[in-house]
PDB file of N, CA, C, O and CB in Angstrom:
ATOM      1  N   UNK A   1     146.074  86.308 250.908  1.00  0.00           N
ATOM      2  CA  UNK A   1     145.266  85.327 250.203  1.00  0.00           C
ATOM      3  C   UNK A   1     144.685  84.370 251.237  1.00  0.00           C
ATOM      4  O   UNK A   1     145.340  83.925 252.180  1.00  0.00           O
ATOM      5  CB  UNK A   1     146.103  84.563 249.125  1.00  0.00           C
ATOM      6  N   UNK A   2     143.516  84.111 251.010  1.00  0.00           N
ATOM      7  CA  UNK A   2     142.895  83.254 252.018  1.00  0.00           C
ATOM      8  C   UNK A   2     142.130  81.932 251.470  1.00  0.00           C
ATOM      9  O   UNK A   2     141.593  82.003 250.364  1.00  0.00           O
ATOM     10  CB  UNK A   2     141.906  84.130 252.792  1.00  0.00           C
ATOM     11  N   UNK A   3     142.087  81.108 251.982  1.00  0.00           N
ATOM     12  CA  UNK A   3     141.783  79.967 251.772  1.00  0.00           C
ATOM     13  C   UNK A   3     139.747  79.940 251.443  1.00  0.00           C
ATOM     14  O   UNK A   3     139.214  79.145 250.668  1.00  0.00           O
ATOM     15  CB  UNK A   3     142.496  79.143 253.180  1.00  0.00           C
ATOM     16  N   UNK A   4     139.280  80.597 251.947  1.00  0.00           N
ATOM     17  CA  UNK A   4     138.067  80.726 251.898  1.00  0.00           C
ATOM     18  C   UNK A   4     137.290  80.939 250.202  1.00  0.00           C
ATOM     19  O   UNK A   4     137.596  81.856 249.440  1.00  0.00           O
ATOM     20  CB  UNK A   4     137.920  81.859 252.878  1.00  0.00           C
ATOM     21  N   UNK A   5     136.266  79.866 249.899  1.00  0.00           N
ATOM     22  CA  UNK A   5     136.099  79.649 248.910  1.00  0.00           C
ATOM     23  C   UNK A   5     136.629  79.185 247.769  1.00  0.00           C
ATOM     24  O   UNK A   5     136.447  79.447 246.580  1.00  0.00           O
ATOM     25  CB  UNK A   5     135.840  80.194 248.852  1.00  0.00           C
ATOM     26  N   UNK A   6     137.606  78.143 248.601  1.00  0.00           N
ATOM     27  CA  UNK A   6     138.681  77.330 247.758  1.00  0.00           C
ATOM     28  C   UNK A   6     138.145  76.202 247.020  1.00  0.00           C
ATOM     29  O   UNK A   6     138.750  75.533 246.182  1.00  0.00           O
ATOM     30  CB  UNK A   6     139.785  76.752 248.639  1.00  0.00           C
ATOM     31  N   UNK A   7     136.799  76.040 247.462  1.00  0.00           N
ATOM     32  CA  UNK A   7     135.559  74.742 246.720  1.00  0.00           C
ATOM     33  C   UNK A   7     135.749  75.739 245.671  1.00  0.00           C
ATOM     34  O   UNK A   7     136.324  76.424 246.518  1.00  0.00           O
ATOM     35  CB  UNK A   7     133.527  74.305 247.444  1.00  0.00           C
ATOM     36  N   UNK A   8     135.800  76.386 244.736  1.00  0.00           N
ATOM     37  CA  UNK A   8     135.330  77.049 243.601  1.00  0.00           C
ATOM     38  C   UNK A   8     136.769  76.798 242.802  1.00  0.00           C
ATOM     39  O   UNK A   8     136.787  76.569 241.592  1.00  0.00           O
ATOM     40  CB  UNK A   8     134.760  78.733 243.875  1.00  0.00           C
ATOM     41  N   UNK A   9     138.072  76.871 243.683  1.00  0.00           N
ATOM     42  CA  UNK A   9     138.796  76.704 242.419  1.00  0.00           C
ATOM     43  C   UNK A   9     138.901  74.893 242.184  1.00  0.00           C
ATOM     44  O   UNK A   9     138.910  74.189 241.174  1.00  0.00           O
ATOM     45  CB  UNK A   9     140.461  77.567 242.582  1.00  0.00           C
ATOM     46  N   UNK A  10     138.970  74.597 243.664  1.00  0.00           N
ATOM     47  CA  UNK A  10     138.422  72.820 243.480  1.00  0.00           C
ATOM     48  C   UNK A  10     137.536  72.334 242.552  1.00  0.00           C
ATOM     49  O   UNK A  10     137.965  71.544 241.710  1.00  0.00           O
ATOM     50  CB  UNK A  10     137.681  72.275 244.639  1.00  0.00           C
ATOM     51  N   UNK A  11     136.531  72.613 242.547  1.00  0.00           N
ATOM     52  CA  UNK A  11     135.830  72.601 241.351  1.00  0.00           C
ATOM     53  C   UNK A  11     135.719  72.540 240.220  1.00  0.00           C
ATOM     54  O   UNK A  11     135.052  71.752 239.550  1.00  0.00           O
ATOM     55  CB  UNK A  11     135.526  73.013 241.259  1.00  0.00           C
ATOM     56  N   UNK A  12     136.468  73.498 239.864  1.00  0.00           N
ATOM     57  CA  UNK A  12     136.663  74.089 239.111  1.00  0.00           C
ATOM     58  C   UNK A  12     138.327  72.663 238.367  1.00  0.00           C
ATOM     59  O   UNK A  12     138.448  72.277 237.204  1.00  0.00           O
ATOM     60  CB  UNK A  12     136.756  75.842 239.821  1.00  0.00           C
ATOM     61  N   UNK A  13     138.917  72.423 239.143  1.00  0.00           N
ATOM     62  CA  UNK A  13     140.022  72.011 238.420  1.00  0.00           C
ATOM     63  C   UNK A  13     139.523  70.236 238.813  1.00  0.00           C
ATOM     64  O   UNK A  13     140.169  69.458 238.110  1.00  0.00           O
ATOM     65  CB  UNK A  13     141.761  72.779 239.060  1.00  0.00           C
ATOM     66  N   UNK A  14     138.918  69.799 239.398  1.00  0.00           N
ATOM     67  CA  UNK A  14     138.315  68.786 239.149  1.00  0.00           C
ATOM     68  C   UNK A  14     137.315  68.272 238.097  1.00  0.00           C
ATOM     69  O   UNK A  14     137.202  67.122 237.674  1.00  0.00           O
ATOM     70  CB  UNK A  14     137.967  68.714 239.986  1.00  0.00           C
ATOM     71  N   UNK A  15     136.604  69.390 237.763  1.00  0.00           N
ATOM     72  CA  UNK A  15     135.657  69.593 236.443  1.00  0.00           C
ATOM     73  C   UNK A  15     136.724  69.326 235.228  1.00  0.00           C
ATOM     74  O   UNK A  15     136.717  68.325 234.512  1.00  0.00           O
ATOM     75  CB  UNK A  15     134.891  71.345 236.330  1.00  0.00           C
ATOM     76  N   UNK A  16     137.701  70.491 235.132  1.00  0.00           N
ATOM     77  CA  UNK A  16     138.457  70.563 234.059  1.00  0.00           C
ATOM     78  C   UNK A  16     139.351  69.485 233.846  1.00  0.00           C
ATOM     79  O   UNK A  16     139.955  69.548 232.775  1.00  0.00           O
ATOM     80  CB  UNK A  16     139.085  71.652 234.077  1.00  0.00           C
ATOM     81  N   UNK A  17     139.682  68.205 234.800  1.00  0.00           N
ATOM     82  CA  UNK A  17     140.245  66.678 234.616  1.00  0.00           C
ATOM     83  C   UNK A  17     138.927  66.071 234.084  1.00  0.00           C
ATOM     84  O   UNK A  17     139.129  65.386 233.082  1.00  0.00           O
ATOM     85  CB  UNK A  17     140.870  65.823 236.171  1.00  0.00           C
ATOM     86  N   UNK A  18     137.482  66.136 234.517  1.00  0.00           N
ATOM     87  CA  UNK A  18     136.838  65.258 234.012  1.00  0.00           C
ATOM     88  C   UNK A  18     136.530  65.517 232.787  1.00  0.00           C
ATOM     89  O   UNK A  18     136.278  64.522 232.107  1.00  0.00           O
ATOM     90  CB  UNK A  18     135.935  64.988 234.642  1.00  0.00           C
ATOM     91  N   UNK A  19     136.440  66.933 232.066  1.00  0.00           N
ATOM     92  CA  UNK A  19     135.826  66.887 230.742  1.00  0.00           C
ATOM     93  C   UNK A  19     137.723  66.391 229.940  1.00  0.00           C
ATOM     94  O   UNK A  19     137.819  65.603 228.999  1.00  0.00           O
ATOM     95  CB  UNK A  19     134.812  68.880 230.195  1.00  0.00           C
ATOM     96  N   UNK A  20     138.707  66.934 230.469  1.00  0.00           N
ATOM     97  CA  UNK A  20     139.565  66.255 229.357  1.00  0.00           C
ATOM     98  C   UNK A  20     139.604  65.180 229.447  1.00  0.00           C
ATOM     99  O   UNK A  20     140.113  64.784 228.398  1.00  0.00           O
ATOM    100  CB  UNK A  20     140.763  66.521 229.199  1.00  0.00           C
ATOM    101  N   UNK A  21     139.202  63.711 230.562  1.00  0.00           N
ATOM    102  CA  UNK A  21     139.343  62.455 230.151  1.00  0.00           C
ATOM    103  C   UNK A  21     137.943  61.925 229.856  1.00  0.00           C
ATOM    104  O   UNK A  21     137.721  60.718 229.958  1.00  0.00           O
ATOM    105  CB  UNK A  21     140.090  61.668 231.146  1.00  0.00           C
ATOM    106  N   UNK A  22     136.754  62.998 229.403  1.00  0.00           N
ATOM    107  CA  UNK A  22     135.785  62.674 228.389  1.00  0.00           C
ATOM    108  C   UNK A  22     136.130  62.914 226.710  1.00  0.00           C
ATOM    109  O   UNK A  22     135.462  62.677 225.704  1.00  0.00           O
ATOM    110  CB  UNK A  22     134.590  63.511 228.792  1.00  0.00           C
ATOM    111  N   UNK A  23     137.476  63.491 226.906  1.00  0.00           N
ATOM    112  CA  UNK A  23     137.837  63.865 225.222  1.00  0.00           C
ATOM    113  C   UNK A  23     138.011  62.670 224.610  1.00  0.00           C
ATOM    114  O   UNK A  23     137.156  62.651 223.725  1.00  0.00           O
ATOM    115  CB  UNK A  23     139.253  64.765 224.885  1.00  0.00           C
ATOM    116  N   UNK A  24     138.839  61.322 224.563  1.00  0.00           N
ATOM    117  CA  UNK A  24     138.946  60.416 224.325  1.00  0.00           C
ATOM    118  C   UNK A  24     137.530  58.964 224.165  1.00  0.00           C
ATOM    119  O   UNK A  24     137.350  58.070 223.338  1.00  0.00           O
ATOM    120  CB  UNK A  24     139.889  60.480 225.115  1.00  0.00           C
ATOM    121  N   UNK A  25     136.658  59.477 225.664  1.00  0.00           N
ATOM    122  CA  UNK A  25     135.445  58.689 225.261  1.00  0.00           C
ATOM    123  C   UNK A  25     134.395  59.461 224.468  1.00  0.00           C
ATOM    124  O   UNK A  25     133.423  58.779 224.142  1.00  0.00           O
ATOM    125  CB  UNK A  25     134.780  58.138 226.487  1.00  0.00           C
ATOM    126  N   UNK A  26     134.385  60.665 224.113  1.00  0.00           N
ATOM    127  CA  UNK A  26     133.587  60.958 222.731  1.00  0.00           C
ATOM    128  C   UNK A  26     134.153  60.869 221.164  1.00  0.00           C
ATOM    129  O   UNK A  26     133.612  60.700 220.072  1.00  0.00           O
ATOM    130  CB  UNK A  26     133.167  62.359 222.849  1.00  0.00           C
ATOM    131  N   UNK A  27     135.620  61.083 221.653  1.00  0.00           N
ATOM    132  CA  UNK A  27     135.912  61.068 220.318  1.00  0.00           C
ATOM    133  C   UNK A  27     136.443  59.552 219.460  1.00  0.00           C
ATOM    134  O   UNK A  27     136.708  59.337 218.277  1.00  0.00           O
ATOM    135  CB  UNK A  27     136.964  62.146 220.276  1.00  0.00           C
ATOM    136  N   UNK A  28     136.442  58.658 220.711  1.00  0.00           N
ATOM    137  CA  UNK A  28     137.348  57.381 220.102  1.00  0.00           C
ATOM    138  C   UNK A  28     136.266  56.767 219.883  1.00  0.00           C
ATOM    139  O   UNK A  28     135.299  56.979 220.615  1.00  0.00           O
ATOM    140  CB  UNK A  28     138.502  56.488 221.004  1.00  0.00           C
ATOM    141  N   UNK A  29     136.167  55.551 218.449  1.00  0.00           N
ATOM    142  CA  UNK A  29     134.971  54.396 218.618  1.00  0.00           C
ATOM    143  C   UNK A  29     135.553  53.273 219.395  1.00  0.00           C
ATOM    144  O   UNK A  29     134.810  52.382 219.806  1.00  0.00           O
ATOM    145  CB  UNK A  29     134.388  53.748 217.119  1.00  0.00           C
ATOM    146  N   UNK A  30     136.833  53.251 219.626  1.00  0.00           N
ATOM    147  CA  UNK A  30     137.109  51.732 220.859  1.00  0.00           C
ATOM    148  C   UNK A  30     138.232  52.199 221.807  1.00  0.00           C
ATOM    149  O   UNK A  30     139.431  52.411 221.622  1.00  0.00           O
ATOM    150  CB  UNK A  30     137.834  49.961 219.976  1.00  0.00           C
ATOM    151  N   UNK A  31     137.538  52.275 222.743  1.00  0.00           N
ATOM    152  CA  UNK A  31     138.431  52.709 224.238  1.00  0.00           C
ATOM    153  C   UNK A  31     139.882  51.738 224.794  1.00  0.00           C
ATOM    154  O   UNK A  31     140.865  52.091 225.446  1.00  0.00           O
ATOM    155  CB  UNK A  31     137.167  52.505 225.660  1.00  0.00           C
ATOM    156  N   UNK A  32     139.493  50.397 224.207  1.00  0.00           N
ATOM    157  CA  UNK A  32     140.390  49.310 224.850  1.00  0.00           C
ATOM    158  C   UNK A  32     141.319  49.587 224.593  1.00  0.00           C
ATOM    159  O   UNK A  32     141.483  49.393 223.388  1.00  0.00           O
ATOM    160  CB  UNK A  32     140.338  48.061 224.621  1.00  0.00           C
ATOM    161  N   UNK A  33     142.662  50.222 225.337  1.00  0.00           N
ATOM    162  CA  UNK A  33     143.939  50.357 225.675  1.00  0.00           C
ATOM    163  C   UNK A  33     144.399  51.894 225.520  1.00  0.00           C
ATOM    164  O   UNK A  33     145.540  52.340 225.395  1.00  0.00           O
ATOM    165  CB  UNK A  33     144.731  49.396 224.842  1.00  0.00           C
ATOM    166  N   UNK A  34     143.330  52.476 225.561  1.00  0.00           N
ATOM    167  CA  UNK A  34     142.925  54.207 225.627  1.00  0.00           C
ATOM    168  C   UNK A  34     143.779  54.369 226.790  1.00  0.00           C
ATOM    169  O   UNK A  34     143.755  53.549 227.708  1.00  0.00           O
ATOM    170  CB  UNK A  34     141.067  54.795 225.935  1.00  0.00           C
ATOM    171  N   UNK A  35     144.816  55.775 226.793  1.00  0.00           N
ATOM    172  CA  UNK A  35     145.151  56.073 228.018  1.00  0.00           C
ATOM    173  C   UNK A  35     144.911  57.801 227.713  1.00  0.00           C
ATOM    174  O   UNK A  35     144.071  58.246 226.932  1.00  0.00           O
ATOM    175  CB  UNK A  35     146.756  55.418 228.499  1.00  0.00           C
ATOM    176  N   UNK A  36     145.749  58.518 228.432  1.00  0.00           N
ATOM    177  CA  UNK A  36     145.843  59.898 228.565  1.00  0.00           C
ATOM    178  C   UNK A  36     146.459  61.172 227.941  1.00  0.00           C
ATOM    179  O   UNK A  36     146.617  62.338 228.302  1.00  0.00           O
ATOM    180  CB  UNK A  36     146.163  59.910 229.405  1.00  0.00           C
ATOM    181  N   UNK A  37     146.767  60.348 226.716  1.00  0.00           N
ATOM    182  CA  UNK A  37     147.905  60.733 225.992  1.00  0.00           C
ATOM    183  C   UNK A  37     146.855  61.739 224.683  1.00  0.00           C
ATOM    184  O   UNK A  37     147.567  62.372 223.905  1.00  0.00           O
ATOM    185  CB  UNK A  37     148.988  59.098 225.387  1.00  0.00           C
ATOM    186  N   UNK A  38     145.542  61.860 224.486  1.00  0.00           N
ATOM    187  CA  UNK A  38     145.240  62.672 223.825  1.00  0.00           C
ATOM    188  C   UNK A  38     144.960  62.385 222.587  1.00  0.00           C
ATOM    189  O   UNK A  38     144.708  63.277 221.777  1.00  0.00           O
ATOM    190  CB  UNK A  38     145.916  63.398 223.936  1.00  0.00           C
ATOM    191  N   UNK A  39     144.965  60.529 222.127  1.00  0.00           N
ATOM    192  CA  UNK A  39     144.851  59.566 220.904  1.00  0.00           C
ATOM    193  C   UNK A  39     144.411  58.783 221.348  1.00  0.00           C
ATOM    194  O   UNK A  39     144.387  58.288 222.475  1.00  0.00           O
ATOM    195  CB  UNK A  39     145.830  59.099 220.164  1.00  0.00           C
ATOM    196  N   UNK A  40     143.828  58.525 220.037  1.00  0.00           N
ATOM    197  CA  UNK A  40     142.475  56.949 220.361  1.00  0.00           C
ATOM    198  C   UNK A  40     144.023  55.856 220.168  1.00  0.00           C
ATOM    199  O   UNK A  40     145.189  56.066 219.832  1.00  0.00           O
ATOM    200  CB  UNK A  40     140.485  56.504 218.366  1.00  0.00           C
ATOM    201  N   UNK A  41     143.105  54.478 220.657  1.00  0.00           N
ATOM    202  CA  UNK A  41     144.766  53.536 220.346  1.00  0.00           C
ATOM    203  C   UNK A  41     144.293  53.222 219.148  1.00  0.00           C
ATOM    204  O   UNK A  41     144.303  52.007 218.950  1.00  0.00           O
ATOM    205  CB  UNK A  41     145.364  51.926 221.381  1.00  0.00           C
ATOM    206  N   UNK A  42     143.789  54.009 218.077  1.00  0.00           N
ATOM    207  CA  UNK A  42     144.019  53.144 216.258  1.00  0.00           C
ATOM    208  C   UNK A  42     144.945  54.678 215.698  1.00  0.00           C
ATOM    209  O   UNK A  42     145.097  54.953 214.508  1.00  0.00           O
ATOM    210  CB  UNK A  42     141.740  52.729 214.855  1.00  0.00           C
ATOM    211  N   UNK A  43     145.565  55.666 217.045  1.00  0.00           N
ATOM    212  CA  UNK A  43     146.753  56.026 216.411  1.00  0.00           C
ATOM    213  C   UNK A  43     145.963  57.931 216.146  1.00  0.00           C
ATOM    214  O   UNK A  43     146.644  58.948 216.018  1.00  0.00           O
ATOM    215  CB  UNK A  43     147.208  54.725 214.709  1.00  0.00           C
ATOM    216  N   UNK A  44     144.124  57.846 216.137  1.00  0.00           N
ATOM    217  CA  UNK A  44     143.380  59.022 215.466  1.00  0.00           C
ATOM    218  C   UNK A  44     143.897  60.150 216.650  1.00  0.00           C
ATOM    219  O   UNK A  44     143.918  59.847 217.842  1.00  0.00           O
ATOM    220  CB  UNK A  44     141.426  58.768 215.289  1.00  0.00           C
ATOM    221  N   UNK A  45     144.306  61.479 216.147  1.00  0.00           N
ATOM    222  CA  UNK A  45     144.424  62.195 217.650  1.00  0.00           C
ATOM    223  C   UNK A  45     143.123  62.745 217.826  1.00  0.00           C
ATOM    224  O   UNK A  45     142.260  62.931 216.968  1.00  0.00           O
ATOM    225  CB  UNK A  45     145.604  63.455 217.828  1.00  0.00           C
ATOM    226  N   UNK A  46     143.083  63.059 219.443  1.00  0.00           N
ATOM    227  CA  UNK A  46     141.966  63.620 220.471  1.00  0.00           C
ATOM    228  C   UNK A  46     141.530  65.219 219.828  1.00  0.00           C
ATOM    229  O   UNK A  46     142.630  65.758 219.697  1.00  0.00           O
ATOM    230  CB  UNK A  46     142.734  63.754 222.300  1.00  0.00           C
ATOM    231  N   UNK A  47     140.889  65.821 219.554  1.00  0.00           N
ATOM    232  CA  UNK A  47     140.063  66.783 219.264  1.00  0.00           C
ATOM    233  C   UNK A  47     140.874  67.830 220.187  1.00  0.00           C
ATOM    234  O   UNK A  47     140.727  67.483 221.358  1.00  0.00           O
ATOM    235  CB  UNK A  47     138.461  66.457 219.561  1.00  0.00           C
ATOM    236  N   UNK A  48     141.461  68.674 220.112  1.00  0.00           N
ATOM    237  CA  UNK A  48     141.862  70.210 220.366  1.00  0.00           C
ATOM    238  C   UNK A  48     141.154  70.790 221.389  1.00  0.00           C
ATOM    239  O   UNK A  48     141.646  71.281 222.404  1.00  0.00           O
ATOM    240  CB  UNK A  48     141.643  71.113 219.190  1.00  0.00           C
ATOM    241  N   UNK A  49     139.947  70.722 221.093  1.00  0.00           N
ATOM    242  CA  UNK A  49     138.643  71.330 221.874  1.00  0.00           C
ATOM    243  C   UNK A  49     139.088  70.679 223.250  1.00  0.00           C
ATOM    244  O   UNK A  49     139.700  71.535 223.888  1.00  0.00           O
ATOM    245  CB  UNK A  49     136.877  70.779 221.236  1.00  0.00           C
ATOM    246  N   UNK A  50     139.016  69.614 223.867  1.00  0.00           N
ATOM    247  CA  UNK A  50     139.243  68.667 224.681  1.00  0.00           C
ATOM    248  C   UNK A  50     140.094  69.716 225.922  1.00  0.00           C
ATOM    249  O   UNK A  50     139.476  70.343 226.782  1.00  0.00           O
ATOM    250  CB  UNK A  50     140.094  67.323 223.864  1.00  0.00           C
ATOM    251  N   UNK A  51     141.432  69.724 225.792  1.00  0.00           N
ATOM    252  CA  UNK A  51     142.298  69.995 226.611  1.00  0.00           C
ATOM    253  C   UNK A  51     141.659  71.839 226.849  1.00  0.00           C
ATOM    254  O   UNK A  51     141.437  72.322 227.959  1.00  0.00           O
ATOM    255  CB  UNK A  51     143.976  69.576 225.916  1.00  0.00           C
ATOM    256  N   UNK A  52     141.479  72.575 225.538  1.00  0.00           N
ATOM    257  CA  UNK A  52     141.076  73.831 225.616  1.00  0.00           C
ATOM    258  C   UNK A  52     140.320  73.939 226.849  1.00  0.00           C
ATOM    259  O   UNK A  52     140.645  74.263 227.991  1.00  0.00           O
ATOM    260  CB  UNK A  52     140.360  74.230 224.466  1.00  0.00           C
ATOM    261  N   UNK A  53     139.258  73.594 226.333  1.00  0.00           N
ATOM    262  CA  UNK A  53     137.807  73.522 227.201  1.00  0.00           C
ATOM    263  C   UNK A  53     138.491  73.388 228.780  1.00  0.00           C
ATOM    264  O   UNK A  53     138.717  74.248 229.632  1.00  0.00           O
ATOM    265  CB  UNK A  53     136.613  71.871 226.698  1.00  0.00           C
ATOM    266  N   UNK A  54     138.725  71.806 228.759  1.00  0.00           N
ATOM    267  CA  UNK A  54     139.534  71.678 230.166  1.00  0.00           C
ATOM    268  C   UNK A  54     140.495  72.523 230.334  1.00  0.00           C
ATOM    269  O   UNK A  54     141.185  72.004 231.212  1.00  0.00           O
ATOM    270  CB  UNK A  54     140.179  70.439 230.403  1.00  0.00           C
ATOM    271  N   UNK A  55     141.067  73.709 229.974  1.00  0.00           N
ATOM    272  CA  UNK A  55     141.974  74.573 230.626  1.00  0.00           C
ATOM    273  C   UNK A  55     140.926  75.998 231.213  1.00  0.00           C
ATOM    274  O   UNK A  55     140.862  76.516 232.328  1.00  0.00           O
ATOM    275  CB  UNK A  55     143.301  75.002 229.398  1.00  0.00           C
ATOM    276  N   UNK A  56     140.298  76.268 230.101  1.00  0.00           N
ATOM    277  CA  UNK A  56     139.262  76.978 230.247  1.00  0.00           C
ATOM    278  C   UNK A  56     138.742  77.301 231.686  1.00  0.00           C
ATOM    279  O   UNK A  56     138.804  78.307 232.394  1.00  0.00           O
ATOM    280  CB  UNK A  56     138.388  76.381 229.533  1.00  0.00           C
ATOM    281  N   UNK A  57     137.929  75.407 231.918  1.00  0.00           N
ATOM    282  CA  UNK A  57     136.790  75.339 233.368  1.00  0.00           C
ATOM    283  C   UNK A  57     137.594  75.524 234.508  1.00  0.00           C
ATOM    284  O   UNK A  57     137.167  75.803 235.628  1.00  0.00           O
ATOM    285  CB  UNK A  57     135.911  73.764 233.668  1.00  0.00           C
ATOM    286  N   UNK A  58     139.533  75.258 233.985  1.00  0.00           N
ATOM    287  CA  UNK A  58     139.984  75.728 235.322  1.00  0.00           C
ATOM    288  C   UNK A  58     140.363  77.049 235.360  1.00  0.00           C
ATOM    289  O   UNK A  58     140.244  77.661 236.422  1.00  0.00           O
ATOM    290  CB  UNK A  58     141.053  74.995 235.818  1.00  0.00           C
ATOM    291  N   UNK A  59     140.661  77.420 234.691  1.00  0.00           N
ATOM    292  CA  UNK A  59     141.026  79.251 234.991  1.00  0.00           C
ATOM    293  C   UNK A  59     139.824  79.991 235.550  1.00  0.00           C
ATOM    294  O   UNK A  59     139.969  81.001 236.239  1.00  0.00           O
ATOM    295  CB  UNK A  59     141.417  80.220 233.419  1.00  0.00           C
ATOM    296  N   UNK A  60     138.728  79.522 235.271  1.00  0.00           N
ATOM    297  CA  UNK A  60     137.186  80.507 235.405  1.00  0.00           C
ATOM    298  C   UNK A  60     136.911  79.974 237.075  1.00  0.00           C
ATOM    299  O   UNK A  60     136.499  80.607 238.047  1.00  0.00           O
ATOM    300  CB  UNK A  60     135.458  79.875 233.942  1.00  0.00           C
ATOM    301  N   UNK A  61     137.418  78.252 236.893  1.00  0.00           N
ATOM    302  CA  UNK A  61     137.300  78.243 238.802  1.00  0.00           C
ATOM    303  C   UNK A  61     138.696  78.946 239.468  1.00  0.00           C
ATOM    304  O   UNK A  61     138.426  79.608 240.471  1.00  0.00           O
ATOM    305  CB  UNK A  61     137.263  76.259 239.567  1.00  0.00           C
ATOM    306  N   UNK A  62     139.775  78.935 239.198  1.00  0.00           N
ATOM    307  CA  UNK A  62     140.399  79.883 240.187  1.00  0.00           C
ATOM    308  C   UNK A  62     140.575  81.321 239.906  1.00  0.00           C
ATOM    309  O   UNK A  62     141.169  82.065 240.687  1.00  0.00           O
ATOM    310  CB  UNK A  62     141.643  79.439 240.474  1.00  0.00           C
ATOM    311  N   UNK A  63     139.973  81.775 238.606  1.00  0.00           N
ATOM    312  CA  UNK A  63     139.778  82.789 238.527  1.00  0.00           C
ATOM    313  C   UNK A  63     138.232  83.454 239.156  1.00  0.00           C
ATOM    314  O   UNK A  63     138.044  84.666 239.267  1.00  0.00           O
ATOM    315  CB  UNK A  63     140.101  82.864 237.304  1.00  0.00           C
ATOM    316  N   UNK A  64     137.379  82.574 239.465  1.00  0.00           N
ATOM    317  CA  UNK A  64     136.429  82.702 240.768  1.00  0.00           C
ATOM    318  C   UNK A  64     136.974  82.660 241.847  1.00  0.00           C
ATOM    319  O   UNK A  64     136.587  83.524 242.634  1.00  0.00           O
ATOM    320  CB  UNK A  64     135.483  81.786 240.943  1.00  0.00           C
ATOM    321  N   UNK A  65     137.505  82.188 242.095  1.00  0.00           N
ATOM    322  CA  UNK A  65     138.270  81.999 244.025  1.00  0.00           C
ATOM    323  C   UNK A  65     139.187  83.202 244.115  1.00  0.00           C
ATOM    324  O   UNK A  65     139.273  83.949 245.090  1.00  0.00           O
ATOM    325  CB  UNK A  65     139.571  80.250 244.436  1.00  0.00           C
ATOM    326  N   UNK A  66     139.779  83.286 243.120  1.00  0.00           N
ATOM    327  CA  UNK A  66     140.878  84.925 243.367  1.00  0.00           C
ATOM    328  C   UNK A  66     139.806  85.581 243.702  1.00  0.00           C
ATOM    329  O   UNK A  66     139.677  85.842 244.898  1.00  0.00           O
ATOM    330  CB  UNK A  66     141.855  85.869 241.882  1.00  0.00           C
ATOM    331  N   UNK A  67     138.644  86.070 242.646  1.00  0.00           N
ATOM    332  CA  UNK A  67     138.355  86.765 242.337  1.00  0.00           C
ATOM    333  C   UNK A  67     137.360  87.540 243.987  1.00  0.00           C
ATOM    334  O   UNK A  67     137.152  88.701 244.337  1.00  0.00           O
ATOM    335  CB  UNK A  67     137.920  86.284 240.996  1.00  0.00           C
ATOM    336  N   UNK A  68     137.008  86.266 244.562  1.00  0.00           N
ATOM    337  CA  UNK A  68     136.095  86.701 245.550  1.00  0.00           C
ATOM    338  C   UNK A  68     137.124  86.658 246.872  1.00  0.00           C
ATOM    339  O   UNK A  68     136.853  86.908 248.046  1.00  0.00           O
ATOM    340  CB  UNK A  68     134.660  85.676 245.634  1.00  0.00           C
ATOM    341  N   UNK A  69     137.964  86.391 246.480  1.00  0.00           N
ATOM    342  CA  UNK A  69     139.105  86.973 248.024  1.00  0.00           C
ATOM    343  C   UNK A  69     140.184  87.647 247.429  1.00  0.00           C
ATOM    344  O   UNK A  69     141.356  87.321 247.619  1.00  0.00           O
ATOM    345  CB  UNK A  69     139.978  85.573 249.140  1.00  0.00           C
ATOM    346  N   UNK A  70     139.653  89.017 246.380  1.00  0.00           N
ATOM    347  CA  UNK A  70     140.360  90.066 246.165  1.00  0.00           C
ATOM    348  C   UNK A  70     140.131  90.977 247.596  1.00  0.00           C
ATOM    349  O   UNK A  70     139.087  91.167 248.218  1.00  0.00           O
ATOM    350  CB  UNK A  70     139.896  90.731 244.754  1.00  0.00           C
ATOM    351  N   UNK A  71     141.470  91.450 247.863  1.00  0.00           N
ATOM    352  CA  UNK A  71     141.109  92.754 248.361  1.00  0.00           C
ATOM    353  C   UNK A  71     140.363  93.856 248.337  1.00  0.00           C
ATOM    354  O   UNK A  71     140.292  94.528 247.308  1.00  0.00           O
ATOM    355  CB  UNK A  71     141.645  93.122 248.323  1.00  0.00           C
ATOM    356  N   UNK A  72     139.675  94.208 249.516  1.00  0.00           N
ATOM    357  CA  UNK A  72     138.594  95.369 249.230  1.00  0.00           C
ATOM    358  C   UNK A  72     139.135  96.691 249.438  1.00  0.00           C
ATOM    359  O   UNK A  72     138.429  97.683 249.259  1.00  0.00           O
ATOM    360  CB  UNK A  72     137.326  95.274 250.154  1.00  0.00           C
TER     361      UNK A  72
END
């Protein structure tokens, strides 16, 4: 395994932190005392989609980086 084209799974799992801590600012109407926990603070939970999605953008980036330093 080689390190080469490791920006892709980077990417890739940096993407997939930013869209799950956009789950909370689309889905909450008041952010003030919002943390990471996947609920607005009036108690509503975070949308499903959220964490999915963000698991998603990371498997497809290190499943790009495997994928192009498979063995030939």
């Amino acid at each position: 395994m080689s390190l080469n084209n490791l920006s892709s799974a980077i990417i890739g799992i940096l993407l997939s932190l930013f869209i799950l801590a956009m789950g909370p600012i689309v889905d909450c109407s008041d952010l003030a005392g919002s943390t990471m926990t996947l609920q607005c603070p009036d108690g509503a939970p975070v949308s499903f989609m959220w964490p999915v999605l963000s698991l998603i953008v990371a498997a497809i980036g290190i499943g790009n980086w495997l994928y192009k330093n498979r063995e030939r």
